[in-house]
Short mmCIF file of the C-alpha atoms (twelve columns), coordinates in Angstrom:
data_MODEL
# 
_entry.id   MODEL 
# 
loop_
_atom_site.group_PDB 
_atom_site.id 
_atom_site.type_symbol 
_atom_site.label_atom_id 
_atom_site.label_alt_id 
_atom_site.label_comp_id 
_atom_site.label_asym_id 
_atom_site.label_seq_id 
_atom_site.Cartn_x 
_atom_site.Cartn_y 
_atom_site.Cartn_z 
_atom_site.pdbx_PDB_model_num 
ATOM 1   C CA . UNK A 1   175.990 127.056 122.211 1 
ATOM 2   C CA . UNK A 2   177.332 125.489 119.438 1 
ATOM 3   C CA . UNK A 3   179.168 127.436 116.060 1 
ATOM 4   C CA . UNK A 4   178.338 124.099 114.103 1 
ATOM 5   C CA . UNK A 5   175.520 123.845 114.743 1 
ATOM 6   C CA . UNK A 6   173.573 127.242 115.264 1 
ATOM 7   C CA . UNK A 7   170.467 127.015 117.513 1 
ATOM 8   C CA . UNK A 8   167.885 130.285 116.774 1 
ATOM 9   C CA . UNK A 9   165.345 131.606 119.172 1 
ATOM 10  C CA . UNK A 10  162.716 134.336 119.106 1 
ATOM 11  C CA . UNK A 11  160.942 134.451 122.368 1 
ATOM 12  C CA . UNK A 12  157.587 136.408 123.318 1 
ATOM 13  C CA . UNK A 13  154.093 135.723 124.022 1 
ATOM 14  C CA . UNK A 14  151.247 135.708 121.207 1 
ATOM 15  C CA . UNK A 15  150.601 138.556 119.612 1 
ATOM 16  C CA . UNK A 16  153.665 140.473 120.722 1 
ATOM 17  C CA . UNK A 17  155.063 140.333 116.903 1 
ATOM 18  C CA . UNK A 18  156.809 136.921 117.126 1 
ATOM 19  C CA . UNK A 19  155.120 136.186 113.973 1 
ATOM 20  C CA . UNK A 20  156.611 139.608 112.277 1 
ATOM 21  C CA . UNK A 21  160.259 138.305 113.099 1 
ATOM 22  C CA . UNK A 22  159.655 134.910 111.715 1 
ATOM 23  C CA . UNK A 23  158.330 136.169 108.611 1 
ATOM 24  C CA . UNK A 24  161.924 138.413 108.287 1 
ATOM 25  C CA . UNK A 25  163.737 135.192 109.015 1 
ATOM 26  C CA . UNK A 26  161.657 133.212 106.286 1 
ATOM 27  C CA . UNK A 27  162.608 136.170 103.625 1 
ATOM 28  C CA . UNK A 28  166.336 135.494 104.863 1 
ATOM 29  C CA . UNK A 29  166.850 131.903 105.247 1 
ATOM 30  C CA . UNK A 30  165.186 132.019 101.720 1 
ATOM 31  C CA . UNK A 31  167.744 134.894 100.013 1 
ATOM 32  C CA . UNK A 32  170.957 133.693 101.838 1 
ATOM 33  C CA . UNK A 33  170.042 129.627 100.984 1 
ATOM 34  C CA . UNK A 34  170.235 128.387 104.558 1 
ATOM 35  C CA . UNK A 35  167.800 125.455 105.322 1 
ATOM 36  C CA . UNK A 36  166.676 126.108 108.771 1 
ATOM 37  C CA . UNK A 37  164.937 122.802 111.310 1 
ATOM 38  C CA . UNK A 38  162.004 124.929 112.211 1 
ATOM 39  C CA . UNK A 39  159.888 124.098 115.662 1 
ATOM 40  C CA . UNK A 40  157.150 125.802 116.844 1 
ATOM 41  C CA . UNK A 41  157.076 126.482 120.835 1 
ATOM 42  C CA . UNK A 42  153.608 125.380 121.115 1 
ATOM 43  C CA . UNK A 43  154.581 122.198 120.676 1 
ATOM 44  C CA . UNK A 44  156.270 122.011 123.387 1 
ATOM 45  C CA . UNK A 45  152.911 122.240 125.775 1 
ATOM 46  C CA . UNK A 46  152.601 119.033 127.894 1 
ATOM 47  C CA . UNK A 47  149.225 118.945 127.258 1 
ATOM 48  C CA . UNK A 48  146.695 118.676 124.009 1 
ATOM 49  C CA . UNK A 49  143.439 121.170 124.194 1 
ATOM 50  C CA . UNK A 50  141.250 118.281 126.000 1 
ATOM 51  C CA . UNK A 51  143.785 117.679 128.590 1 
ATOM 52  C CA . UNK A 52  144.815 121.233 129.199 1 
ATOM 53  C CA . UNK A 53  140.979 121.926 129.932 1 
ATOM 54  C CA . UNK A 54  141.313 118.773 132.335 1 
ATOM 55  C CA . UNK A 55  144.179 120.310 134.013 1 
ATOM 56  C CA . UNK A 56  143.616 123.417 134.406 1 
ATOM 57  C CA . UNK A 57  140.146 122.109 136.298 1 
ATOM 58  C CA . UNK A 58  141.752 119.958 138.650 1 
ATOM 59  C CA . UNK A 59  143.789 122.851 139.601 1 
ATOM 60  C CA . UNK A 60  141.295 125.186 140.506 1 
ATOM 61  C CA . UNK A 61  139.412 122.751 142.292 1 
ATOM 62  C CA . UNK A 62  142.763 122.323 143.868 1 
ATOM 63  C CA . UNK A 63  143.247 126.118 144.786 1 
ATOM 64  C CA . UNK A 64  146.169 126.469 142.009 1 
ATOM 65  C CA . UNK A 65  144.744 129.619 140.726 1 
ATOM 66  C CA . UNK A 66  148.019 130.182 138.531 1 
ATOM 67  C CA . UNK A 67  147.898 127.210 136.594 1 
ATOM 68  C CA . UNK A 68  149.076 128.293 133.097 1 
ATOM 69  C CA . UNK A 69  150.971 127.858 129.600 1 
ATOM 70  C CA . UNK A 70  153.249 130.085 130.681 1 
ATOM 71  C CA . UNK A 71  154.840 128.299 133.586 1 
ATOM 72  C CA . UNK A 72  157.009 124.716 133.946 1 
ATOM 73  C CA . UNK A 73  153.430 122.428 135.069 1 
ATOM 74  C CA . UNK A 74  152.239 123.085 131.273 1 
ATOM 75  C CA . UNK A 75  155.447 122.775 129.891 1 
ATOM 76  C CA . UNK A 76  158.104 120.037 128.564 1 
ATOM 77  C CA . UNK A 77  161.370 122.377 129.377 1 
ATOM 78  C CA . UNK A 78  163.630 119.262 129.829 1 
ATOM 79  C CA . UNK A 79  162.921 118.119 126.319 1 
ATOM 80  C CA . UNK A 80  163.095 121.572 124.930 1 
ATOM 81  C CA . UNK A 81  166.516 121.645 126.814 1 
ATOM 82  C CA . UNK A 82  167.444 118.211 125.486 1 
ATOM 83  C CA . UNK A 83  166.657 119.387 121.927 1 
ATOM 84  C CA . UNK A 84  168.588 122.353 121.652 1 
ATOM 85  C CA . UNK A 85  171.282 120.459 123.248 1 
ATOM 86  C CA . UNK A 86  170.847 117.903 120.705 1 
ATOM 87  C CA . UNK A 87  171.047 119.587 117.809 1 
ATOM 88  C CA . UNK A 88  174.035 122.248 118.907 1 
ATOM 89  C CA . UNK A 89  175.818 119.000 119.459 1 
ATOM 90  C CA . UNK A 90  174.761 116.543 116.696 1 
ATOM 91  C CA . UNK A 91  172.422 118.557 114.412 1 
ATOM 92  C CA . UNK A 92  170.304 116.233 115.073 1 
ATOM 93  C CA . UNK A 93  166.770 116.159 117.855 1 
ATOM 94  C CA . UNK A 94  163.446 115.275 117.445 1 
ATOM 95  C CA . UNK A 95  160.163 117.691 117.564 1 
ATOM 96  C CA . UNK A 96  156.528 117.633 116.509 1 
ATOM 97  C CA . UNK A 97  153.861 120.119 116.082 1 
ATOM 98  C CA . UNK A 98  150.747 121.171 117.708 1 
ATOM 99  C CA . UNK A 99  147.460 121.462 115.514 1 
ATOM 100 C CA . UNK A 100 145.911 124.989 115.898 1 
ATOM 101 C CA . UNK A 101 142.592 124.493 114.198 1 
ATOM 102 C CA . UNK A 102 140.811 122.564 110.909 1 
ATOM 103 C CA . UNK A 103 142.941 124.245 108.491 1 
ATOM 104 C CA . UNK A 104 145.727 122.734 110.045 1 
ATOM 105 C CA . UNK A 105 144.206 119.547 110.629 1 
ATOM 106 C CA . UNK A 106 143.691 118.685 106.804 1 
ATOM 107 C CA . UNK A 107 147.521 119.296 106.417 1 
ATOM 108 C CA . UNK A 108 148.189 116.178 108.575 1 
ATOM 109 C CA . UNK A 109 145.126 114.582 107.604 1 
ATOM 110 C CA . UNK A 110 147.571 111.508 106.347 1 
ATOM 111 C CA . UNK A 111 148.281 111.052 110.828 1 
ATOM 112 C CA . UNK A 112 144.870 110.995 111.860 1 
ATOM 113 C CA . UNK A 113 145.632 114.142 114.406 1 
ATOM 114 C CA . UNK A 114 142.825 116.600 114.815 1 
ATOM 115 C CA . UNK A 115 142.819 120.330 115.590 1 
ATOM 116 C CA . UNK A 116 143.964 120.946 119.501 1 
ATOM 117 C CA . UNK A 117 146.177 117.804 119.522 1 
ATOM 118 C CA . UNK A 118 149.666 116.971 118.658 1 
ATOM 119 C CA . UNK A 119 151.801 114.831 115.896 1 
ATOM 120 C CA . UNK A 120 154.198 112.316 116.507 1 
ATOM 121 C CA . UNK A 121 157.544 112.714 117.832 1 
ATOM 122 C CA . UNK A 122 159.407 112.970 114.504 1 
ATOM 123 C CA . UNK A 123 163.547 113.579 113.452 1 
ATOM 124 C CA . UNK A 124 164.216 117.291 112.362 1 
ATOM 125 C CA . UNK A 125 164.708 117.346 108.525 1 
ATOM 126 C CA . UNK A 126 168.985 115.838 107.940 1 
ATOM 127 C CA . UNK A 127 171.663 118.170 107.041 1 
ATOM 128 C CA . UNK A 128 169.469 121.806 108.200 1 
ATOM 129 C CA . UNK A 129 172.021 124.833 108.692 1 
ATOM 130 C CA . UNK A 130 170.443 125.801 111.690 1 
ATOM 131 C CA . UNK A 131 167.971 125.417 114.530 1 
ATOM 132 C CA . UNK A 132 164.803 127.960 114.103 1 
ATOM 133 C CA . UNK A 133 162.335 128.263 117.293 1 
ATOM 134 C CA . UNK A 134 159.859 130.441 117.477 1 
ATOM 135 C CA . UNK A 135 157.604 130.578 120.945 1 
ATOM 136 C CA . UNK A 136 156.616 131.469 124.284 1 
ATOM 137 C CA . UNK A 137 159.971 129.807 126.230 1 
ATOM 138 C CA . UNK A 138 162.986 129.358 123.463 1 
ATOM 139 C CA . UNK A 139 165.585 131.339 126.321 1 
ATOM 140 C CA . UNK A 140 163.663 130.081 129.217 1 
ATOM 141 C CA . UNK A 141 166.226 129.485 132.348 1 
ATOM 142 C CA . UNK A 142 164.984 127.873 135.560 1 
ATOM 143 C CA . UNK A 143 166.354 126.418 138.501 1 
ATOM 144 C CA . UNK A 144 166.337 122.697 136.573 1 
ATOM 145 C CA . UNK A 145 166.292 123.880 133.423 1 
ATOM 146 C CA . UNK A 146 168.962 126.242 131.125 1 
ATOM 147 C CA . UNK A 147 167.301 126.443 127.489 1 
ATOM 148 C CA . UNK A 148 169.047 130.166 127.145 1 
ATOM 149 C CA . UNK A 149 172.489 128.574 127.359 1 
ATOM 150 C CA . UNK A 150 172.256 126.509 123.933 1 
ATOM 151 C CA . UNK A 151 170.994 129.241 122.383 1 
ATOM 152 C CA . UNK A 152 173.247 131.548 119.144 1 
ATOM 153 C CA . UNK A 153 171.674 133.962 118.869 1 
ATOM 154 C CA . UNK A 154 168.406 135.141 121.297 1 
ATOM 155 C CA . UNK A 155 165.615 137.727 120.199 1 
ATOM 156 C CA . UNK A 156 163.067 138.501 122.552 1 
ATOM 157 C CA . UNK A 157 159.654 140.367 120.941 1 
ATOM 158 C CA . UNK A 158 157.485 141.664 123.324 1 
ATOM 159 C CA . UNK A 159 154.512 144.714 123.782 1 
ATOM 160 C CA . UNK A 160 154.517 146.825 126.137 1 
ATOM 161 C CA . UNK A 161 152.062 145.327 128.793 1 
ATOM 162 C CA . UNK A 162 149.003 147.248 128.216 1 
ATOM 163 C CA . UNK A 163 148.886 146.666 124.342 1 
ATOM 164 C CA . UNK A 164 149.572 142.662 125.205 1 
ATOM 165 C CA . UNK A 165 146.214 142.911 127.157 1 
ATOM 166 C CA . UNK A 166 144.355 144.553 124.633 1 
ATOM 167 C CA . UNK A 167 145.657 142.466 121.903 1 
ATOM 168 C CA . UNK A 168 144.351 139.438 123.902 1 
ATOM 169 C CA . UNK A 169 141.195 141.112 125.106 1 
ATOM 170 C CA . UNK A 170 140.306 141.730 121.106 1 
ATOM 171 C CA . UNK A 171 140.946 138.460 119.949 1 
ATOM 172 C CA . UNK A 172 139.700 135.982 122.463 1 
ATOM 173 C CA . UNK A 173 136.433 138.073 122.700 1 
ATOM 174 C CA . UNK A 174 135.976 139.030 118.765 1 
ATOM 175 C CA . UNK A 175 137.115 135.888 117.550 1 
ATOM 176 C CA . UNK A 176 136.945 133.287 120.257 1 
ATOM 177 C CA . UNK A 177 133.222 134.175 121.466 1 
ATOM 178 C CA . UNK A 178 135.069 134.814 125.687 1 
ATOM 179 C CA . UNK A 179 133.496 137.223 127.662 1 
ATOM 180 C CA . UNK A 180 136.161 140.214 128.965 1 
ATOM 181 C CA . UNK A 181 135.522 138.954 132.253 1 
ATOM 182 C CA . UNK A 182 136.366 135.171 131.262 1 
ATOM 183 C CA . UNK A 183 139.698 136.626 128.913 1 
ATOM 184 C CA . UNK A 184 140.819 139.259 132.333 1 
ATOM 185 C CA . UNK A 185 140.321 135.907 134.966 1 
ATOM 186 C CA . UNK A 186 142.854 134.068 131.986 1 
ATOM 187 C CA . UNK A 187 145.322 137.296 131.695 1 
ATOM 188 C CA . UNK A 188 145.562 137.675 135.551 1 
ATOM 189 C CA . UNK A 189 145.779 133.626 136.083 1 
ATOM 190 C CA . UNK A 190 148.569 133.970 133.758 1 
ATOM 191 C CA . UNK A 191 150.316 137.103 135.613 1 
ATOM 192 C CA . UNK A 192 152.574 134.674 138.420 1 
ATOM 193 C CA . UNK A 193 154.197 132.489 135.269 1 
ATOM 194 C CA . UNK A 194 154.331 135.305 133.390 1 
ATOM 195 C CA . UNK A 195 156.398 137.430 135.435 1 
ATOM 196 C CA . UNK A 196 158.638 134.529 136.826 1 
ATOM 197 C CA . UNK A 197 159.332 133.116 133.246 1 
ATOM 198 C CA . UNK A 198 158.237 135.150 130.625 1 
ATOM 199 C CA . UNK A 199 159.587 138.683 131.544 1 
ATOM 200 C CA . UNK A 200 163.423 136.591 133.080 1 
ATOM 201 C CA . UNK A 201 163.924 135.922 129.343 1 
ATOM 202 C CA . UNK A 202 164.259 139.599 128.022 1 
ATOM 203 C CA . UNK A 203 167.032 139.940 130.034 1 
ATOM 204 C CA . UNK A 204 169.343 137.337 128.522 1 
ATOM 205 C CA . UNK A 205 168.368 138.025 124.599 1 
ATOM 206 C CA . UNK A 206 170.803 139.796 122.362 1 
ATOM 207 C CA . UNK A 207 168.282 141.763 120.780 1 
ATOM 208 C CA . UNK A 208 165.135 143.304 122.301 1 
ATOM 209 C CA . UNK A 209 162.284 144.170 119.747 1 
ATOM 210 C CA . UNK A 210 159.647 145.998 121.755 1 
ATOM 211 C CA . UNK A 211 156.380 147.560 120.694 1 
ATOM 212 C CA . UNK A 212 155.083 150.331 122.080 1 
ATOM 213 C CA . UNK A 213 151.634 152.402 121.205 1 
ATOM 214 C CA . UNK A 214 151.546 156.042 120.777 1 
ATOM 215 C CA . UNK A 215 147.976 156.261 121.216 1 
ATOM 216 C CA . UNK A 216 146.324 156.346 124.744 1 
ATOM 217 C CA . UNK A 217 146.143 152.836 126.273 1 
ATOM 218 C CA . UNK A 218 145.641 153.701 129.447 1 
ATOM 219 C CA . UNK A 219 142.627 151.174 130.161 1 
ATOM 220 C CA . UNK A 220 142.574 148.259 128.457 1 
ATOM 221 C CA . UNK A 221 139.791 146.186 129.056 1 
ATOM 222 C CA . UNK A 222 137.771 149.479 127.466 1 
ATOM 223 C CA . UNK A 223 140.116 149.850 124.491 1 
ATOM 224 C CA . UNK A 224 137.705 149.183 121.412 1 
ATOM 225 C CA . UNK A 225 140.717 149.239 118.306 1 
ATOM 226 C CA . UNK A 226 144.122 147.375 118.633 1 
ATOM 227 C CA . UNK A 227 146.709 150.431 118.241 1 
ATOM 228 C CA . UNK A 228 147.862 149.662 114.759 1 
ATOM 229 C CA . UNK A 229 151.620 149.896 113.261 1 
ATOM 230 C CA . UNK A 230 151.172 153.673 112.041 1 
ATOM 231 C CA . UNK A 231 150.342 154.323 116.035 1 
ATOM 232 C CA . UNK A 232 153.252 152.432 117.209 1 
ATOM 233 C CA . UNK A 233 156.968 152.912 118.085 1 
ATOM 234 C CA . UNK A 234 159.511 150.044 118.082 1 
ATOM 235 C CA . UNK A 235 162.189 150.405 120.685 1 
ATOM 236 C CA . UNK A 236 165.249 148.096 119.801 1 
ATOM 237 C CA . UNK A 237 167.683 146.865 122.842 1 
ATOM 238 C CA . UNK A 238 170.638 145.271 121.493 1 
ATOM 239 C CA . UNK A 239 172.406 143.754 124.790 1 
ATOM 240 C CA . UNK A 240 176.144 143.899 123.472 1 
ATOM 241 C CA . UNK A 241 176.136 145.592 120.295 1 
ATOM 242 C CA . UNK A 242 180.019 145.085 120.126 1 
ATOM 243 C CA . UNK A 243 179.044 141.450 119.663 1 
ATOM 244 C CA . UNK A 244 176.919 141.700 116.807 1 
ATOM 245 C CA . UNK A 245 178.772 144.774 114.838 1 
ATOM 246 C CA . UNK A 246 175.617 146.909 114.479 1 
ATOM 247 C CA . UNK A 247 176.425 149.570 112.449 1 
ATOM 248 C CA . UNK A 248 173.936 152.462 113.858 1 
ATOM 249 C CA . UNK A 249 174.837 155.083 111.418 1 
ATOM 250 C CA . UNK A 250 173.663 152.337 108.290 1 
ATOM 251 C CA . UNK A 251 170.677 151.937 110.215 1 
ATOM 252 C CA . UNK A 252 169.758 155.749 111.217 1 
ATOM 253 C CA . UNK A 253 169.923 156.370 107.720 1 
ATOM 254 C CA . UNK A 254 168.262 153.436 106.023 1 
ATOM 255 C CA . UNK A 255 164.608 153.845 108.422 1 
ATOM 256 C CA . UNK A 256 163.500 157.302 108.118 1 
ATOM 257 C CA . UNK A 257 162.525 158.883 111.177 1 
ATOM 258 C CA . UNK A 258 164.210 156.624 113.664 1 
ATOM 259 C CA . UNK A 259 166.605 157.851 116.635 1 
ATOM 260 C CA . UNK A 260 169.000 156.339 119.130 1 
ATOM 261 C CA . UNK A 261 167.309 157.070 122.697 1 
ATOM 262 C CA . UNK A 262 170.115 154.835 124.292 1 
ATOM 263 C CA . UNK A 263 174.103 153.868 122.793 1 
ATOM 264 C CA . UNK A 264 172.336 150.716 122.413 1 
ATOM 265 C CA . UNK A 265 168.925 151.241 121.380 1 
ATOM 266 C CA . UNK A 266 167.418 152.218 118.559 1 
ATOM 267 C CA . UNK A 267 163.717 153.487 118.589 1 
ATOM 268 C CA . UNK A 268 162.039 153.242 114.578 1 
ATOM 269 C CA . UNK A 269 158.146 153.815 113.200 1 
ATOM 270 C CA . UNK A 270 156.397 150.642 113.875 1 
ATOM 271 C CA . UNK A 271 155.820 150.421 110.423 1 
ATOM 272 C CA . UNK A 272 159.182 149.888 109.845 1 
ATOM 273 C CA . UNK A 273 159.663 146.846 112.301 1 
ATOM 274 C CA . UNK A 274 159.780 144.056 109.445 1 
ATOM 275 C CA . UNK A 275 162.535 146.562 107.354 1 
ATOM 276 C CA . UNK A 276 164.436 146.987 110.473 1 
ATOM 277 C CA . UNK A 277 164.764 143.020 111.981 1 
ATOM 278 C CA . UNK A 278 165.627 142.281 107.919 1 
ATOM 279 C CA . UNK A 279 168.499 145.437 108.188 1 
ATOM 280 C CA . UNK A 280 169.527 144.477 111.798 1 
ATOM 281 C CA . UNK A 281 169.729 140.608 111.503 1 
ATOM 282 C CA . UNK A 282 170.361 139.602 107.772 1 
ATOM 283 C CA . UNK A 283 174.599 140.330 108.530 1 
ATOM 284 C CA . UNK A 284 174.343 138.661 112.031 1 
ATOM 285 C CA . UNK A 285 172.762 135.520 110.211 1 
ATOM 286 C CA . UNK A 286 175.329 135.704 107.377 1 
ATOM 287 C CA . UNK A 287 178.167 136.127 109.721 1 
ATOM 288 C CA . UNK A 288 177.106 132.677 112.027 1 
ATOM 289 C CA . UNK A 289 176.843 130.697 108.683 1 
ATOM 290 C CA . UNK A 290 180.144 132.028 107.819 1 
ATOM 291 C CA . UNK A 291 181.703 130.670 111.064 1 
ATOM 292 C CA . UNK A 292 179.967 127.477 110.194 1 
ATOM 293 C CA . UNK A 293 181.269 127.068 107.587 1 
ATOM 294 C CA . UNK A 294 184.293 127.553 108.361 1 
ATOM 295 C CA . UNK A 295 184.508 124.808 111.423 1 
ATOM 296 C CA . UNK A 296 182.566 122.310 108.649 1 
ATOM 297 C CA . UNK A 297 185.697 123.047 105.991 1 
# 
């Protein structure tokens, strides 16, 4: 880890509200004036969309049958080490992006890359304040590879498990034209990486955002609506709270209708997630560019 040079992770799978936290950090870094080197953890895959498909083949033919994004094959966790090693030491790395679909593809229509491949390897923008991930494996720790331990500060978002599925189930089938039975063979291919280095990473963030559905989710493959914010609860873990100062009183008071279940968790209406991460990690963020700033003179 590195004061200097802050490295920032938020860690969870797609659709567990990764993209609610970066949002919050996008209102900060704007409001407090920090210039952040953002890279997305999908670029970070080994493989573009052709050769994934290739891959993933070869390993069935090959009696892999837990062949996945989610685990070190699909993966470049040495270079996502090296990086955050990099730039806690130098400020410095390099990183590139991965492009989702045509929309995408027009904004680096000047490289020639088309939707499901990457850019170039490029430098991070000079003099950034910090490091921002955002992606499936940002505290990731393996027996050859320790991306947790360059990590500031770590924030893991994540659904409980039956909501995750019918997130998934909803939008490969509504909006990617999958079958359920093609999306359930993905979700259970998925299930050996997913427990052995998804799920290890919750345990080492500082804070825990996790969504949880007061509605009846008991089968999810039948589920026919996504439970939506109104019908959800979010259940904050802070791992040391000591460490980060959290004033629960302020934060009782400021979200209406929340409640500490735990001395270090907070549970608020999952309409208030965005309020809450901006309450919760706007003084963290201030306090790390402090000490920054400090060690810079």
């Amino acid at each position: 880890m590195s004061r200097k040079h802050p490295v920032i992770a938020v860690t969870g799978s797609s659709g567990a509200g990764t993209s609610t936290v970066k949002e919050a950090f996008e209102h900060m870094f704007r409001r407090e004036g920090i210039k952040p080197a953002v890279v997305e953890g999908d670029s970070f895959h080994r493989y573009n969309r052709a050769d994934m498909k290739k891959a993933m083949g070869e390993a069935e033919r090959g009696g892999r049958r837990t062949f996945s994004h989610f685990g070190p094959e699909a993966n470049l966790f040495p270079q996502l080490e090296e990086l955050f090693a990099s730039y806690g030491d130098t400020g410095r790395g390099k990183r590139r992006f991965y492009v989702h679909n045509e929309e995408e593809a027009a904004r680096f229509a000047h490289l020639g890359v088309a939707s499901g491949e990457f850019t170039p390897w490029e430098d991070l923008p000079e003099d950034t304040d910090c490091l921002f991930y955002e992606g499936l494996h940002g505290c990731v720790a393996t027996r050859d590879n320790n991306v947790a331990q360059h990590v500031d500060l770590k924030i893991g978002v994540v659904p409980v498990i039956n909501l995750e599925w019918i997130q998934k189930i909803h939008r490969d089938t509504s909006e990617r034209g999958y079958s359920e039975e093609a999306v359930m063979d993905t979700i259970l291919r998925r299930m050996h990486d997913y427990v052995h280095y998804v799920v290890p990473q919750f345990k080492l963030t500082d804070i825990n955002f996790q969504r949880v559905p007061i509605v009846d989710t008991s089968d999810p493959i039948i589920a026919r609506d996504i439970p939506t914010a109104d019908e959800s609860l979010v259940v904050i873990r802070f791992r040391k709270p000591d460490r980060f100062r959290v004033d629960f009183p302020f934060l009782l008071q400021m979200l209406k209708d929340s409640w500490m279940s735990r001395r270090n968790t907070i549970v608020v209406p999952g309409g208030k997630m965005g309020l809450a991460m901006e309450l919760i990690l706007t003084p963290i963020l201030r306090r790390i560019m402090e000490d920054r700033r400090a060690l810079l003179g």
